[in-house]
N, C-alpha and C positions, 0 to 999 in steps of 0.2 A: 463405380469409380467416384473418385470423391475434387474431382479437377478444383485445383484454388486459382481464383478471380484475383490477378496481379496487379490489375487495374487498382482494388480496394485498398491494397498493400504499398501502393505507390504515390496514388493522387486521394486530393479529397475532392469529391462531384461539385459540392460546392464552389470549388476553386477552377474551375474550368470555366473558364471566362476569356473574354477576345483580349483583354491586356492586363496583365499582372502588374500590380505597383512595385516601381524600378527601386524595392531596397533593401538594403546588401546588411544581413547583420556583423557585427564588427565586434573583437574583443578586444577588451577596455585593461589595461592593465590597474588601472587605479580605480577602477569603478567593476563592473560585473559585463558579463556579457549579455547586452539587453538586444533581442532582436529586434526589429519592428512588429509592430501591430498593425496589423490590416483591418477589414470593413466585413469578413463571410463573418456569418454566424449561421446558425439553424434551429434558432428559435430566440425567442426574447423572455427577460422574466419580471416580474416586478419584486418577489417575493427575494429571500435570504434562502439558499445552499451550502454547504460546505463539504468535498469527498475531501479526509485526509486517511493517508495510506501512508500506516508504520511497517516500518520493512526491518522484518528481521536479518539481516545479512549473515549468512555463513551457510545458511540452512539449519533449519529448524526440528527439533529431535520429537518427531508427532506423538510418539508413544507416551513422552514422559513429562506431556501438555496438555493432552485430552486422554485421562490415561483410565482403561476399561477396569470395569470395578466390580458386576456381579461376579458369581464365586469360582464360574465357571469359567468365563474368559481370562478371571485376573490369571488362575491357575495356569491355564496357558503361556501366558503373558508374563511371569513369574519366571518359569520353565526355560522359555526362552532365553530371558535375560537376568537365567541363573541367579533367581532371588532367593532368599533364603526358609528356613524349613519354617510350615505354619503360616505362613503369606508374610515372612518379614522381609527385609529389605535384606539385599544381596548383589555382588554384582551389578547392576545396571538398572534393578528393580527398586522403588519402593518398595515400601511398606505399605499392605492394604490399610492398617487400621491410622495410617497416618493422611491415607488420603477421605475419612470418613468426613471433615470436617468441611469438605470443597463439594460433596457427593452434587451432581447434578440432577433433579429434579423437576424433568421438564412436564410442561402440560399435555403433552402427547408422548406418550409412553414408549419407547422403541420395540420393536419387533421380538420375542423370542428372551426376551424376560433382559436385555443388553440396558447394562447401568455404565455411565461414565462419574468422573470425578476429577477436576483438577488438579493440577501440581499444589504441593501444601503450601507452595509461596504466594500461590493465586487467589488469595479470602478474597481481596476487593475485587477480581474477577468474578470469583463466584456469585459476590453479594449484588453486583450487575444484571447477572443471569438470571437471578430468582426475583430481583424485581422489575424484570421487564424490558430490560434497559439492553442487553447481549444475547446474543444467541451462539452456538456453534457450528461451523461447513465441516463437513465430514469430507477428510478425503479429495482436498482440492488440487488441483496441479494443470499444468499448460496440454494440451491436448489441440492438434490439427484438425480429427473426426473423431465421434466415439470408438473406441475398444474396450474388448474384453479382450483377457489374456490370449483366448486362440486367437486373436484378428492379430494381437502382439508378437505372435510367433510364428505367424506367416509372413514370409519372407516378401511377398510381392507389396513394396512400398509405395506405389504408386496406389493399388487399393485400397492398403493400411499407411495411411502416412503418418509420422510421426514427429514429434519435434527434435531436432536436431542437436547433435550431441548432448545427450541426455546425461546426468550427474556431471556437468562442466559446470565451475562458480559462474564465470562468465557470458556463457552461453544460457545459461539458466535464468541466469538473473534479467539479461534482455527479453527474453523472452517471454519470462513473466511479467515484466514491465510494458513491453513494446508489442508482441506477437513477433518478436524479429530479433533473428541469431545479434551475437554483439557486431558493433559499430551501427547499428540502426539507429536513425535520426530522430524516429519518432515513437512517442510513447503513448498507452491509450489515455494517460491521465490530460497530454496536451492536445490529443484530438477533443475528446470530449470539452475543453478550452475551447477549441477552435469554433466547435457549435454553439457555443454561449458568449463569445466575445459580447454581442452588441447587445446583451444583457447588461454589461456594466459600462458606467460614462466616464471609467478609466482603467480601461484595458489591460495597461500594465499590471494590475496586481489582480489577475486572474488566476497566473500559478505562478507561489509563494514555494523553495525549498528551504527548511531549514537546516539540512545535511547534505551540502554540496550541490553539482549539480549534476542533477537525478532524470536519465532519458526520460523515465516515466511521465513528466511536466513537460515534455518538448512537442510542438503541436508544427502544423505547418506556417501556421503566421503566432500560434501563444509559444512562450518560452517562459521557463523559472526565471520568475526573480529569487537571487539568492539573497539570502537575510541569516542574522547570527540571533542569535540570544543578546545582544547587547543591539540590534537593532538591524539595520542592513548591514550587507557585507561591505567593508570599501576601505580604502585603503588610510591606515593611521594618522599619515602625512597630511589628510584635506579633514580640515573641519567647516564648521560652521561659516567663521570672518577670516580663517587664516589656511597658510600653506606651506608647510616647514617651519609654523611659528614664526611666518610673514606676512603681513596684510598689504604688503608691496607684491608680494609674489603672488600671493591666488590673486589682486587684480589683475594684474601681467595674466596671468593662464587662463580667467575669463576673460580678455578678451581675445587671446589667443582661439580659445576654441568658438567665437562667436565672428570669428574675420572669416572674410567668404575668400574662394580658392576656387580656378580654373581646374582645379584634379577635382574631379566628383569624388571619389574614395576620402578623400581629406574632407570634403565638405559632409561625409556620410558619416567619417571617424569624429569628428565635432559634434554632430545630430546626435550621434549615438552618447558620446559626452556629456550633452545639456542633458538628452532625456533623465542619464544616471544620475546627475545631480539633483535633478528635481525631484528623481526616486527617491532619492536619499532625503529631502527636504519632507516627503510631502511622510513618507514616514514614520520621520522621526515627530512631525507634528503627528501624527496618528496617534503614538503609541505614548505620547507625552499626553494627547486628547480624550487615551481608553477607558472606558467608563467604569470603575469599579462599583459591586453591591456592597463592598464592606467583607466580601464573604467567595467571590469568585476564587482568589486567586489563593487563600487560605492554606487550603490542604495540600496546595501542590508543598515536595520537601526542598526545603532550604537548601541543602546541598546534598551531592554525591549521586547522584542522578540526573545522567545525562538526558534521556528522554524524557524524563516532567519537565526539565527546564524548557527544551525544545517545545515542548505541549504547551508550556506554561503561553510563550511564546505566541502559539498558535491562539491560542485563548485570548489575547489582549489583541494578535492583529482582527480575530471574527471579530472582537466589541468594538473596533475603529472601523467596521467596514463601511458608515456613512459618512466617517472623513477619506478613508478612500477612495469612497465611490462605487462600491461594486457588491451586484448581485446573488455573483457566481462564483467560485471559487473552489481551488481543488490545488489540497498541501500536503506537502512529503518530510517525513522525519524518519529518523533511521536510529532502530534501537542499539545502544551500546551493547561493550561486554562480549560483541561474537559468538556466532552461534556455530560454528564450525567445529565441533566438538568430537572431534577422535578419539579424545582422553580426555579425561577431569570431567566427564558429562557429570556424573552427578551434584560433584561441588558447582561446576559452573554455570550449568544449567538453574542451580537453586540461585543465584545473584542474580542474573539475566529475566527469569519469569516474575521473580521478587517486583525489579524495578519495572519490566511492564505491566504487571495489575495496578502495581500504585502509581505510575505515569497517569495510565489509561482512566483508572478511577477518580484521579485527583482533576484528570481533563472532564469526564463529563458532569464531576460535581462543578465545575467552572462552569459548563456550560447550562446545568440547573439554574446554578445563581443568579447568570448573564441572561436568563429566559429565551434560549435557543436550541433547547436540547432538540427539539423535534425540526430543527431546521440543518443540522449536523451528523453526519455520521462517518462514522472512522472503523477500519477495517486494516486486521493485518497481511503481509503476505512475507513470500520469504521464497529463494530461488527453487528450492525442493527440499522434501522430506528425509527421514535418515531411516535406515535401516531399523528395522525391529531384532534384529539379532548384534550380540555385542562384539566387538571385537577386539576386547577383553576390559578396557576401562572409556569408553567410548560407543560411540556407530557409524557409521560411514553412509557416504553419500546414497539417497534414493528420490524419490521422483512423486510421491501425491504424499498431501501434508493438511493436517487439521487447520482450520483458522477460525478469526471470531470477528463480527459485526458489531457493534456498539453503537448506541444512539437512541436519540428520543423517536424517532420514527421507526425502528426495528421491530419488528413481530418477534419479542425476547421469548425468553424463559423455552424457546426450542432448538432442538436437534435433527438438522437438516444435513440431509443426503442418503447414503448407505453407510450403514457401520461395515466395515471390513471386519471380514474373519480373522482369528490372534493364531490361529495355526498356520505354518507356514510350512505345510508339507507337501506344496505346491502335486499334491497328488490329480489333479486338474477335476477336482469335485466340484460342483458348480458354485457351495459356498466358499469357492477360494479361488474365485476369477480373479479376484484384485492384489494377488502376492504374484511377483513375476520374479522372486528369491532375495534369499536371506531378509524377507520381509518390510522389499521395496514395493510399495504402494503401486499401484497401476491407477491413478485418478478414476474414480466413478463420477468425479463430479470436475466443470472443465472451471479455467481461470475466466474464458470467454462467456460464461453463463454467469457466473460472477459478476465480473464486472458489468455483464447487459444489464443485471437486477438494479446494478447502483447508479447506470444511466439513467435508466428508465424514473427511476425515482428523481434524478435531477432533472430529466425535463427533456429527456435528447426521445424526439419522436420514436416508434418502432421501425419504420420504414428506412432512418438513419443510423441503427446501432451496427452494421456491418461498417460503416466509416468510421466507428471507435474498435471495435473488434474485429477483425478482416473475417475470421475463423468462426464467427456466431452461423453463418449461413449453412454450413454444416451440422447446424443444432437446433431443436426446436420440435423433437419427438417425444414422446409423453414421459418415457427413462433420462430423458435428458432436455428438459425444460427450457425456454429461451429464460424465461422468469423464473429462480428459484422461489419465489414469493418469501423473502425473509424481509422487505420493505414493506409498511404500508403505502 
């Protein structure tokens, strides 16, 4: 049996203490919803970190992203999605000889002669991969215990457990985020916060969203600050010295929110008030303080791309992170363009992977420029994979999905995990444990091992990585690794 520890799912051990600090987070209509900051942490750092997680939202179409290239599998893979005669594009398929130009060429050769090659919009992806800088997860996706297909199809779930409504957008995307169906408060990006708070000497900008605000940043004492492309979030009406284009009126509303009150909720909704303001102060001096080479912020595109701006973004708050204050940090952006693609897969798919190689590319040449590449690493994810079979100009919802690491501390230029087999004649051969139909992925490789690999490189002890992933203790046998070792 595989019994899960609800305790890990509920509290953090750290936080079990004789009295909790009395306070209440509160949302701001004019400002953000800024929690409090407490005192746990589970380690300290001196040095610079950064985990940011781009999130594909819709679900992500793995076939026609990491897409199988020797002559054998493409042929399958072709067949499938009804490409056309002599390996040309058809139906759902490229073109082999269009994806010649992405071929991946890793330094460890895959098993059984299996080549992969990127989408043709992905050059600056590729040109990452080969110099060291990216690597690819094979096959990733949310998983409670290991399975293979027969543990998958045995009905006793209490043996086999599994994650909970599986191909749901919303269910999925919690879960990929949090370990925890939707409405979960908590997400692994703000636990792993919660362990390095007292790493930074200002708390507050430990986790940054630039897309909303994203469970995945939500910790039991860290919460997103939310922040725009033009700077924090907050409302039009408050600037700088005025308020409605009154310097009579923001003084009336500071002092408004600095007058003490017999309601504690009032005197909490104020606290919460000053804090936002001084977010907003401290920066707007940050990012007016960002330190440019001449050359950091270059390559990101002027317009039409919603994710380099985000990145770009990202890029200026890590070079302010000494007028911040902070050690440690872990940021959310969320790729435009929708990846929910039941139809138009192939037009829309090629706009959508376009803009995240040249996001992704133009962020880590920022972060070359800025001298932090090995202190940064960005990984995507996405709520699940999409079928391998078409369903007629599209794919529909499935369940494990390719993704990619990038950064200066990545052990690039490899291809990590199992390659799944391209035939989907779920004839239950051993080389086709991982199709569970129409060529949904059954994860060989879990989110929870995942994200352990990129605690662990941040700093979060081994003994503490079941308080960022409740589901790692279920893992940690030699097919399924606690460490993928894709960090150095």
């Amino acid at each position: 049996m595989h019994p899960l520890n609800t305790a890990l799912h509920t509290r953090r051990a750290f936080l079990k203490r004789s009295s909790q600090l009395a306070i209440a987070g509160v949302g701001l209509p004019t400002a953000l919803n800024l929690a409090a900051i407490g005192e746990a942490a589970a380690f300290g750092a001196t040095d610079y970190k950064a985990l940011i997680c781009v999130y594909m939202a819709g679900g992500s179409d793995y076939a026609n992203t990491v897409v199988t290239y020797d002559n054998a599998s493409y042929d399958l893979y072709s067949a499938v999605r009804e490409g056309g005669p002599e390996r040309t594009a058809g139906g759902i398929a490229l073109a082999r000889n269009a994806l010649t130009p992405t071929l991946l060429t890793p330094t460890d050769p895959l098993p059984a002669g299996r080549q992969y090659a990127l989408h043709p919009k992905m050059t600056g992806m590729a040109s990452l991969f080969h110099a060291g800088k990216a690597a690819v997860l094979l096959n990733v996706g949310p998983l409670v215990v290991p399975l293979t297909r027969k543990d998958f199809s045995n009905s006793n779930l209490i043996l086999y457990p599994r994650p909970p409504k599986l191909q749901s957008h919303n269910d999925q995307t919690s879960i990929w985020l949090s370990s925890h169906p939707e409405g979960s408060a908590l997400g692994w990006g703000g636990s792993l916060a919660d362990l390095a708070l007292s790493a930074n000497s200002n708390a507050m900008f430990t986790c940054m969203s630039v897309s909303g605000n994203a469970v995945f940043l939500s910790g039991q004492e860290a919460f997103p600050l939310r922040v725009g492309t033009a700077g924090l979030a907050y409302s039009s009406n408050l600037t700088a010295g005025t308020m409605y284009g009154s310097s009579a009126v923001k003084t009336a509303y500071d002092a408004i929110i600095r007058q003490s009150s017999v309601h504690p909720f009032e005197n909490e909704y104020n606290r919460v008030t000053i804090r936002s303001l001084e977010a907003k102060a401290k920066v707007d001096e940050a990012l007016t303080k960002a330190p440019d080479s001449g050359t950091a912020y270059a390559q990101f595109p002027v317009s039409g791309n919603s994710l380099a701006n985000q990145l770009k973004l990202v890029a200026r708050l890590i070079a302010s992170r000494d007028v911040l204050g902070v050690n440690r940090q872990v940021f959310y952006v969320q790729a435009s363009g929708g990846y929910d693609l039941h139809d138009n897969l192939i037009v829309q798919q090629s706009s959508n992977l376009d803009q995240l190689s040249v996001g992704i590319s133009a962020f880590q040449n920022a972060m070359n420029a800025l001298g932090v590449a090995d202190k940064v690493t960005l990984f995507t994810a996405s709520e699940f994979g999409r079928t391998l079979t078409s369903n007629g100009d599209g794919s529909d919802h499935g369940w494990g999905n390719h993704h990619f690491v990038v950064g200066g501390a990545v052990r690039g230029r490899k291809i990590y995990g199992r390659p799944p087999p391209v035939s989907i004649t779920n004839s239950g051969a051993a080389d086709d444990q991982w199709h569970i139909g129409s060529g949904s992925l059954l994860p060989s490789t879990s989110v929870d091992q995942m994200a352990a690999t990129l605690a662990t490189w941040f700093g979060v002890p081994t003994a503490d990585l079941a308080l960022v992933m409740p589901n790692i203790v279920h893992f940690g046998r030699s097919d399924y690794p606690i460490n993928l070792g894709f960090l150095g």
